[in-house]
N, C-alpha and C positions, 0 to 999 in steps of 0.2 A: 447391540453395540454398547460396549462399557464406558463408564468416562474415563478410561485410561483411553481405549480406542479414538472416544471424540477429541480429547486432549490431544493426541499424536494429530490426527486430521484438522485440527484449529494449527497448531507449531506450523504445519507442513502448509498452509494454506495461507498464513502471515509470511513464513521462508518464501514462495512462490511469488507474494505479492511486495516485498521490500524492495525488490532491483524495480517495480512499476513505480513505486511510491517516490523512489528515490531518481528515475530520470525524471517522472512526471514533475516533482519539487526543484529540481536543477535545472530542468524546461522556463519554470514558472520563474525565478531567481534571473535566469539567462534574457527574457522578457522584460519590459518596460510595463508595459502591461498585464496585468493578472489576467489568468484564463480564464478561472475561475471568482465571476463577481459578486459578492455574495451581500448581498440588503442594496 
């Protein structure tokens, strides 16, 4: 695998994971409470 190849598979893998990040964060906004508590 080249780093042109891993480069395409990182782009393609951040493309895949954006619509998660983006209900998960509009979930979390839509909430009173954080899902996620962190300390």
């Amino acid at each position: 695998m080249t780093q042109f190849d891993l480069f395409v598979a990182t782009r393609a893998s951040h493309a895949a994971l954006l619509p998660v990040v983006l209900i998960a964060s509009f979930i979390n906004e839509a909430r009173p409470a954080p899902i996620i508590n962190i300390g």
